[in-house]
C-alpha positions as YAML, in Angstrom:
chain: A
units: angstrom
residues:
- id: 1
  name: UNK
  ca: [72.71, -4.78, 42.50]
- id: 2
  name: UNK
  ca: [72.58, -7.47, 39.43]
- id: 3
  name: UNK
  ca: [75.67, -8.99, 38.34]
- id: 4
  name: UNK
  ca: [76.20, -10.41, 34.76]
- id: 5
  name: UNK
  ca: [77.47, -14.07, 34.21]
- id: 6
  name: UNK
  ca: [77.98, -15.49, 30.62]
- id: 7
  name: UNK
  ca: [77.30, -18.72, 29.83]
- id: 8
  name: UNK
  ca: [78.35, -21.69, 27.42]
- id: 9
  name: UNK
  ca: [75.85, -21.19, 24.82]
- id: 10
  name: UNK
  ca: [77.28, -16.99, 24.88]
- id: 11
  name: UNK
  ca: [73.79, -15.64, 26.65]
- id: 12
  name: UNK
  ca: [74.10, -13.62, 29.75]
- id: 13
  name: UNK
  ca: [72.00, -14.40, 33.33]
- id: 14
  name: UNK
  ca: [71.39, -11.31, 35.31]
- id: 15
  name: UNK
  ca: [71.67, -12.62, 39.57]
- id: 16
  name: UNK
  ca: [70.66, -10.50, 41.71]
- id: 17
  name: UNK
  ca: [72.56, -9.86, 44.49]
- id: 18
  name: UNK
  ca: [71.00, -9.99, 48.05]
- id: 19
  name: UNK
  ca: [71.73, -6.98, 49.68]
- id: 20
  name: UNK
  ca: [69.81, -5.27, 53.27]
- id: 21
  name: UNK
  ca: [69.12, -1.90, 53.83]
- id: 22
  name: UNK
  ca: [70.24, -0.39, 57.09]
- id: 23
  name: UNK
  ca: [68.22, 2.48, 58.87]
- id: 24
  name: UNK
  ca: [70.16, 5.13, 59.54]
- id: 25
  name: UNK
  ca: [71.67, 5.90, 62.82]
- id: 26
  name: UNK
  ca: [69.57, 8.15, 65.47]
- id: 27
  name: UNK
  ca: [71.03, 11.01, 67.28]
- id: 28
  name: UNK
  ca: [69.27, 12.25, 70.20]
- id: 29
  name: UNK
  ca: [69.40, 16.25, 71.05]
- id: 30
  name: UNK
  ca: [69.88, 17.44, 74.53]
- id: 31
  name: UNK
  ca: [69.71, 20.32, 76.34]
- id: 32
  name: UNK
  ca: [72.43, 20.74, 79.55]
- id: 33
  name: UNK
  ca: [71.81, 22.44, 82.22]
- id: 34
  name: UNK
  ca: [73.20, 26.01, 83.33]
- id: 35
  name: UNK
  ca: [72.54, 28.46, 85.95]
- id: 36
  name: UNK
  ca: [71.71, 30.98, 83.78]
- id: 37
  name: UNK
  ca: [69.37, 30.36, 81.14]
- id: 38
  name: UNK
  ca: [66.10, 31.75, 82.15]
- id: 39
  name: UNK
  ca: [63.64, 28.49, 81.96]
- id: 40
  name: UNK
  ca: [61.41, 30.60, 80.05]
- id: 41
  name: UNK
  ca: [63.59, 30.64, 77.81]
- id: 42
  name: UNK
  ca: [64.28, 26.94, 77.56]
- id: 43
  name: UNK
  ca: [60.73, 26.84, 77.14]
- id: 44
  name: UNK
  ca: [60.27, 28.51, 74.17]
- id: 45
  name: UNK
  ca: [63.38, 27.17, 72.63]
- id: 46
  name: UNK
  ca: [61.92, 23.79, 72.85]
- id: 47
  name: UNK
  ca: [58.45, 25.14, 71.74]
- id: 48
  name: UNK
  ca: [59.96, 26.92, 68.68]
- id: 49
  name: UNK
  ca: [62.92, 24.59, 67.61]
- id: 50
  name: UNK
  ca: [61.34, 21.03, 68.67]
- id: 51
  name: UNK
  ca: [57.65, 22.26, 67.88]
- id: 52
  name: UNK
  ca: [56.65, 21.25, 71.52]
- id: 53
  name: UNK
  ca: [53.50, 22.43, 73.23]
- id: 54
  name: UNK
  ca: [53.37, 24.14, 76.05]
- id: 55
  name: UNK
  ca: [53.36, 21.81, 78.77]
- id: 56
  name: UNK
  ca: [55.33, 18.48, 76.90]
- id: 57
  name: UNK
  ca: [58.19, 21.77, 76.78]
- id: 58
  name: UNK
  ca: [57.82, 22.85, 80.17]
- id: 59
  name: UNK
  ca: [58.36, 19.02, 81.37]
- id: 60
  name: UNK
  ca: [61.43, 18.39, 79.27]
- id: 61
  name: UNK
  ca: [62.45, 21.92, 81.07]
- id: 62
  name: UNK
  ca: [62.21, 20.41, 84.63]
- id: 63
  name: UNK
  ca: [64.01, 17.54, 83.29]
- id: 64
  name: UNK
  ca: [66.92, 19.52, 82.31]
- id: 65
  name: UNK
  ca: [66.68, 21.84, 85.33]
- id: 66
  name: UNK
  ca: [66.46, 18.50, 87.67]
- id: 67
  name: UNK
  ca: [68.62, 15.76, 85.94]
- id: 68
  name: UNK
  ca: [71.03, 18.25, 84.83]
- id: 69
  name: UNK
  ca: [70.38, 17.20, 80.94]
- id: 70
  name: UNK
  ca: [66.80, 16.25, 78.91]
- id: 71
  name: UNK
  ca: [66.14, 15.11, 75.53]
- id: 72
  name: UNK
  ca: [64.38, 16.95, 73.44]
- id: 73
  name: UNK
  ca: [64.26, 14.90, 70.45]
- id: 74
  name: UNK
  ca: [65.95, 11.74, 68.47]
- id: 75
  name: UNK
  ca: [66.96, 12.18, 64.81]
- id: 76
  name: UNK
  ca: [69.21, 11.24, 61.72]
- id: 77
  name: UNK
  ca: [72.36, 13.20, 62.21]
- id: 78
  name: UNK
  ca: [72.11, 15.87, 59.76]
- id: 79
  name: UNK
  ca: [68.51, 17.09, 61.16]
- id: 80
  name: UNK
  ca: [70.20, 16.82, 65.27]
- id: 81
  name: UNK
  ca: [73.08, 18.99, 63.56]
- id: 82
  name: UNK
  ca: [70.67, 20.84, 62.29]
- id: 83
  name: UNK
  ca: [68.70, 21.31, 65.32]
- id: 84
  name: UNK
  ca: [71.98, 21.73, 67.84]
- id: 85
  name: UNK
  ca: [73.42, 24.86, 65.79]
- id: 86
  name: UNK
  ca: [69.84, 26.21, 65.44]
- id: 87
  name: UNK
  ca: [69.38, 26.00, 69.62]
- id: 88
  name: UNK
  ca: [73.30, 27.25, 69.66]
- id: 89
  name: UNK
  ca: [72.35, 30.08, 67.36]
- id: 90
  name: UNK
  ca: [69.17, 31.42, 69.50]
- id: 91
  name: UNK
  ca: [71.13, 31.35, 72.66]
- id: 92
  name: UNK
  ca: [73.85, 33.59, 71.57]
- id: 93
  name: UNK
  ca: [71.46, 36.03, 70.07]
- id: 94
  name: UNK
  ca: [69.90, 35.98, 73.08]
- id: 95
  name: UNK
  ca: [73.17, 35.84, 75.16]
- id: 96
  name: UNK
  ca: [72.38, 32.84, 76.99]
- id: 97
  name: UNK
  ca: [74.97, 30.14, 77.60]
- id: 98
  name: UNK
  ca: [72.47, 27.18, 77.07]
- id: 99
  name: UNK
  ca: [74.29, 24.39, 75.65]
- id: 100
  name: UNK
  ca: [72.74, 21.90, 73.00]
- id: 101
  name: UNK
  ca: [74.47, 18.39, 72.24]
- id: 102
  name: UNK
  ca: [74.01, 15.60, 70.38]
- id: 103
  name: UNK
  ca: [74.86, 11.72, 70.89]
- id: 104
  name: UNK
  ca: [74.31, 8.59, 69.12]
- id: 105
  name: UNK
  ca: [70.95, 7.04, 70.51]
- id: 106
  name: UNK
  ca: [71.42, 4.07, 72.57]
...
């Protein structure tokens, strides 16, 4: 942003202001483990939500299955948001308690 400064002789001098742009901060989504959720159907949530082939989807699966948690994805906050109530939403339709969080990248 410029600010204005007048001087003796009555002109004005535009400075310019140094100023840094910050990149946004990154959410990553993740899926948590249940005992219930088909992994089919983790599967194609992760195929259909996060656009993941077949087998990147089916080894973020075994990561949730395993671990107890995977990531499917790291984003600005309003597209994880996005992406959590979108995974929440296709769960309950289908009735399955799969649970999708997100948390501030490291």
């Amino acid at each position: 942003m410029a600010a204005h400064r007048k001087t003796q002789e009555g002109t004005a001098v535009l400075e310019r202001e140094d100023t840094t742009v910050r990149q946004p901060p990154l959410y990553q989504v993740l899926l948590l483990n249940d005992d219930f959720t088909p992994m089919e159907f983790v599967i194609q949530v992760l195929q259909q939500i996060f656009r993941m082939d077949h087998e990147r989807a089916t080894r973020i699966m075994l990561e949730v299955h395993n671990e107890g948690r995977g990531i499917c994805g790291i984003y600005t906050r309003d597209i994880a948001a996005s992406k959590v109530e979108q995974v929440t939403n296709l769960a309950r339709e289908h009735q399955h308690p799969l649970v999708c969080v997100m948390e501030e990248a490291p």
